[in-house]
ZALO-148051 format. One record per residue: residue in three letters; x, y, z of N, C-alpha, C, O in turn; residue number from 1. Coordinates in steps of 0.001 Angstrom, whole numbers, plus 500000, padded with zeros to 6 digits. Layout:
BEGIN
ALA:X:Y:Z:X:Y:Z:X:Y:Z:X:Y:Z:NUM
...
% end
This chain:
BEGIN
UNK:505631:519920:499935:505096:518772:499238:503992:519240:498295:503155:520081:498625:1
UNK:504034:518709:497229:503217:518894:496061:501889:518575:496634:501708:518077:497745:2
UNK:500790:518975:495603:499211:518825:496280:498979:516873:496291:499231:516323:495219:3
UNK:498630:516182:497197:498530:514938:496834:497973:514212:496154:498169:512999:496213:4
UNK:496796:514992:494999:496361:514375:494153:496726:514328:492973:496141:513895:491981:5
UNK:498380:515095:493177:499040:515128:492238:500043:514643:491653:500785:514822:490688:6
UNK:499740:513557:493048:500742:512313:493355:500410:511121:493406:501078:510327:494069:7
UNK:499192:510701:492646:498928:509599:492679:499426:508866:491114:499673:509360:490014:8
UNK:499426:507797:491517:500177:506607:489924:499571:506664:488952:498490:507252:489000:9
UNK:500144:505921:487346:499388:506359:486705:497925:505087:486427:497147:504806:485515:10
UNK:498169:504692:487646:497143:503099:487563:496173:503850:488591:495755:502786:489048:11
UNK:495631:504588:489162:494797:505395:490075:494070:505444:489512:494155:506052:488445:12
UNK:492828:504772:489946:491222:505442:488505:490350:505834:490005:490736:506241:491100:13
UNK:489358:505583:489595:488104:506280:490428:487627:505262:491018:486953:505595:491993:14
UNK:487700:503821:490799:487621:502879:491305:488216:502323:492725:487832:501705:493718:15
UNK:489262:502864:492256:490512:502726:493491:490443:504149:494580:490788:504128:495762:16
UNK:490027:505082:493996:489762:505949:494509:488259:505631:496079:488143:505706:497302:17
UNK:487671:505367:495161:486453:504991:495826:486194:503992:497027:485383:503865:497944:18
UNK:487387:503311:496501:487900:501424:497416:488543:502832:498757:488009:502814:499866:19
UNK:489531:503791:498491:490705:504369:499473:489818:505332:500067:490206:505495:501224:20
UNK:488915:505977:499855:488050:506837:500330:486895:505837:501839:486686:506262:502975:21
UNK:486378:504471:501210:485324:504081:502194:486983:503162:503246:486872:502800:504418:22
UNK:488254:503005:502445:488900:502125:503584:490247:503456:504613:491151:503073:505356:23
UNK:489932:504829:504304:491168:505718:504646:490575:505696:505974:491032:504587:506248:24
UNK:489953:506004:506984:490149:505844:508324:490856:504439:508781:492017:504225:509131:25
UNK:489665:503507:508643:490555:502308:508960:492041:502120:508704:492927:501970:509545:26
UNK:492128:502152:507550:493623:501974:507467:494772:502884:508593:495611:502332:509305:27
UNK:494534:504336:508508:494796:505522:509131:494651:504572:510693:495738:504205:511139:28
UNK:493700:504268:511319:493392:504071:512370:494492:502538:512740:495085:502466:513816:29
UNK:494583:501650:511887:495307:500185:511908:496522:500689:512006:497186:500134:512882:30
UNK:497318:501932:511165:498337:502103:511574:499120:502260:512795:500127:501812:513345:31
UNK:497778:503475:513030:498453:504157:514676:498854:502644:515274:499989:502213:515481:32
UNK:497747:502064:515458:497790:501513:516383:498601:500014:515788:499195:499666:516808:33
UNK:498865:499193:514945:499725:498246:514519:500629:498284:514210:501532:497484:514453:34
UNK:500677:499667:513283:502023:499903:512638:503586:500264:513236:503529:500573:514426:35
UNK:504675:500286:512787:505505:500202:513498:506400:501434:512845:507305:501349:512014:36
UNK:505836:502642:513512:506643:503721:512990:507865:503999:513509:508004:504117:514726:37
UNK:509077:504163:512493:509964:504036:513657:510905:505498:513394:512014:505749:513865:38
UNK:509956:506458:512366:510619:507637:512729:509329:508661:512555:508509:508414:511671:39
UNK:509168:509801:513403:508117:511002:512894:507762:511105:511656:508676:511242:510843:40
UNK:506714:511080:511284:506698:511499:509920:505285:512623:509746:504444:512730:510638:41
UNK:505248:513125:508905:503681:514162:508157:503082:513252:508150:503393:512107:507822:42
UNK:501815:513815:508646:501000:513092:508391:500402:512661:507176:499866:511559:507065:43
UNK:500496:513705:506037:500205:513263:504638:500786:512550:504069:500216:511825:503253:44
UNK:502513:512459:504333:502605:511280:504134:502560:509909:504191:502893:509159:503274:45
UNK:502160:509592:505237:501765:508608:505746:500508:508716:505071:500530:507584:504589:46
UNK:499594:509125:504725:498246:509035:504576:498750:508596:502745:498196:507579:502328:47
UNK:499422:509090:502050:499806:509161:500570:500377:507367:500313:500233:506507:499443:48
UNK:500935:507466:501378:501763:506329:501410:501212:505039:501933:501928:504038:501910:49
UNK:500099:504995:502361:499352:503933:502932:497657:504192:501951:496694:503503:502287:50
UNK:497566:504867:501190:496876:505229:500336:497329:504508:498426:496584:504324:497463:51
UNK:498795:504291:498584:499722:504146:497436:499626:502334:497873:499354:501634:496898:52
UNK:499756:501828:498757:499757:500621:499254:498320:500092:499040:498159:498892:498816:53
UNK:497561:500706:499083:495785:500019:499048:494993:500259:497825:493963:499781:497350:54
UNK:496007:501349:497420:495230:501040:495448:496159:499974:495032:495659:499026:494426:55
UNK:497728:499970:495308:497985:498980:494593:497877:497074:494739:498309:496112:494104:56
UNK:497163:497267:495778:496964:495514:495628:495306:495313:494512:494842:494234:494145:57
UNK:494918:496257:494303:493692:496028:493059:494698:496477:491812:494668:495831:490764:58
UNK:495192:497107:491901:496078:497811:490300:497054:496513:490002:497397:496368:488829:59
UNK:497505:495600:490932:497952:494542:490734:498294:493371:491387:499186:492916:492103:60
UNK:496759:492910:490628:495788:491623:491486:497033:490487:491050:497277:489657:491925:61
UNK:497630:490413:490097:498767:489226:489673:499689:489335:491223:499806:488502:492122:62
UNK:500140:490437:491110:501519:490169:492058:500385:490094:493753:499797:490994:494353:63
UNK:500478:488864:493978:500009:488273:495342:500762:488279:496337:500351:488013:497467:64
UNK:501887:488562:496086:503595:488735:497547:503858:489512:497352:503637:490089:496287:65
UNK:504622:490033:498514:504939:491215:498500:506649:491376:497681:506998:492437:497164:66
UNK:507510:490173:497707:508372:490147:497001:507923:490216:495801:508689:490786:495024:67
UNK:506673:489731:495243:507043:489766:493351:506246:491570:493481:506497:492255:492490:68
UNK:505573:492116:494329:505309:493510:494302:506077:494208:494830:505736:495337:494478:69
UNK:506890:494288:495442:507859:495421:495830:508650:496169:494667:508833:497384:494591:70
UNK:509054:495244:493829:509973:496072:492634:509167:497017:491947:509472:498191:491739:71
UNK:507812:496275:491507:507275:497436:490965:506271:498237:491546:505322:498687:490903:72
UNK:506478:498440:492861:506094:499468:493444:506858:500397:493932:506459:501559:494017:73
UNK:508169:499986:494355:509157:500766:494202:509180:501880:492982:508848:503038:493236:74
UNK:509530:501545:491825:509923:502079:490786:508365:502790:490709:508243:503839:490076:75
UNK:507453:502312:491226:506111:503285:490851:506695:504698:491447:507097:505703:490861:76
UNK:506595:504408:492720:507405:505320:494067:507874:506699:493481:507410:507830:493338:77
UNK:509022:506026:493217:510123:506792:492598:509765:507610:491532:510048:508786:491302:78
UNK:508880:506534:490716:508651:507261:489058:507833:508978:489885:508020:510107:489429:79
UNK:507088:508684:490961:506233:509828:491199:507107:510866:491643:506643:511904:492114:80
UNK:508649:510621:491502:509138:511893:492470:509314:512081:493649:509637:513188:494081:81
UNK:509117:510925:494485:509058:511524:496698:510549:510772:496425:511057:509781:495901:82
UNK:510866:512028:497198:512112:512149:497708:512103:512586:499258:511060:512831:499865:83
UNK:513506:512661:499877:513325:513622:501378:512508:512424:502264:512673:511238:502549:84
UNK:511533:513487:502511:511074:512457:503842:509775:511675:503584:508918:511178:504314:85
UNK:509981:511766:502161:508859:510648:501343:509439:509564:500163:508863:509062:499197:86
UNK:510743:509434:500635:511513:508906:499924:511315:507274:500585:510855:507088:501711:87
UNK:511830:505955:499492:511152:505267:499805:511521:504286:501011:510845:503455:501618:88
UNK:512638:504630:501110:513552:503393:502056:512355:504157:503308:511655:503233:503722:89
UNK:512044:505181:503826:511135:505503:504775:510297:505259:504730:509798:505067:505839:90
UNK:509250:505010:503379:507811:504933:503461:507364:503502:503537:506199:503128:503672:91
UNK:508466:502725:503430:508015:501001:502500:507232:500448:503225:506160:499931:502911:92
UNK:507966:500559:504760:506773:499770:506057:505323:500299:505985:504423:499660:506530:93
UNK:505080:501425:505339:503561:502032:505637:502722:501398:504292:501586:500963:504103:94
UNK:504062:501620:503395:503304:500631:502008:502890:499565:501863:501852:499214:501302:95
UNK:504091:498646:502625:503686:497208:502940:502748:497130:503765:501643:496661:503494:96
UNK:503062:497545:504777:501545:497292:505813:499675:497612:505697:498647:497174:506214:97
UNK:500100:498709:504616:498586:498639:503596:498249:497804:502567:497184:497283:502237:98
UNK:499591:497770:502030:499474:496555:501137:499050:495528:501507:498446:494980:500585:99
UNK:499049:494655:502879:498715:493570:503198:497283:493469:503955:496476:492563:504161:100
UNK:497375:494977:504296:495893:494797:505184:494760:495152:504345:493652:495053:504872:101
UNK:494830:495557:503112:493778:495604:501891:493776:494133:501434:492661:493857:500990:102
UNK:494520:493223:501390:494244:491856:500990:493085:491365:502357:492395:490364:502162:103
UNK:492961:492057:503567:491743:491540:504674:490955:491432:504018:490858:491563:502798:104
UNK:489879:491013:505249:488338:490576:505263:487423:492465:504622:486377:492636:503996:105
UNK:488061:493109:504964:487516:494355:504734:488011:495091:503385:487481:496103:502927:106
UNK:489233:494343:502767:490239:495105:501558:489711:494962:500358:488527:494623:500367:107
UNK:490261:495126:499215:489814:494662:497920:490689:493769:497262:490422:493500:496091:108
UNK:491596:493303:497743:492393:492497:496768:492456:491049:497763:492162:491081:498958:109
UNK:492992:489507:496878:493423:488532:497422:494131:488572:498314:495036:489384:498121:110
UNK:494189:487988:499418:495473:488298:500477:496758:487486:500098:496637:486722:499140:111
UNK:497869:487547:500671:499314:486907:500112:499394:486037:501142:499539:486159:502358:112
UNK:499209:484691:500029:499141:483230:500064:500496:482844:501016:501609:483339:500843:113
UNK:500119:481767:502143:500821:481511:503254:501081:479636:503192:500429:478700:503656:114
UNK:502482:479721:502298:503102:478570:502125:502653:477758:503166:501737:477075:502706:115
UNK:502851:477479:504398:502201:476396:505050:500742:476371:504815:500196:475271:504903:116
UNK:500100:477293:504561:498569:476498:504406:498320:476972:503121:497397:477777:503000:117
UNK:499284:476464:501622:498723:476534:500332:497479:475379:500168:497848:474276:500572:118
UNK:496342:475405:499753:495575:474681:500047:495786:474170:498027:495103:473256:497563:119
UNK:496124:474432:497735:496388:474014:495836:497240:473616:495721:497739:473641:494596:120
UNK:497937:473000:496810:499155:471538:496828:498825:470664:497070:497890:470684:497870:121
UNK:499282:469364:496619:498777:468210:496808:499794:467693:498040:501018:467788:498125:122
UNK:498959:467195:498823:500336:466864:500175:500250:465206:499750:500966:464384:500322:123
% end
């Protein structure tokens, strides 16, 4: 595997950097223990890949679901080259699951809005 800072998107600034640096244990740590690994993996990848999930809910504050963000995080994915055992059909659960836990009380982005309690509907 290539060096991993050589693998980051081309939406990665120092900002996001800075957000993944004070949230990489936690996250690292939420996995072990929430996440639902369901095959061995490196640990760097997992760390790349749950690192790729928590810059991108600030790199793109529009897409609030994970359906209108998956496509183009996918194709981010890909555009970077992981293939093998960083390829994406393997990594998505570690993506998504950072992806959503950076929308927390502790993350940097909005969290993804929960149709039964849209509070900007009129009932």
């Amino acid at each position: 595997m290539r060096d991993l800072e050589m693998e980051r998107p081309q939406w990665w600034t120092d900002r996001i950097q800075a957000a993944w640096d004070r949230s990489r244990e936690a996250a690292e740590a939420d996995w072990r223990a929430r996440g639902h690994p369901t095959t061995p993996m490196d640990r760097s990848i997992v760390e790349l890949a749950l690192a790729f999930g928590h810059g991108a809910r600030s790199a793109y504050p529009h897409m609030t679901t994970w359906a209108a963000a998956r496509p183009q995080l996918r194709a981010d994915w890909v555009r970077l080259g992981h293939v093998g055992s960083a390829a994406w059909d393997r990594v998505v659960a570690i993506i998504r699951h950072e992806w959503a836990r950076a929308a927390g009380p502790s993350g940097d982005a909005v969290p993804e809005p929960d149709p039964d309690h849209d509070l900007t509907r009129v009932r």
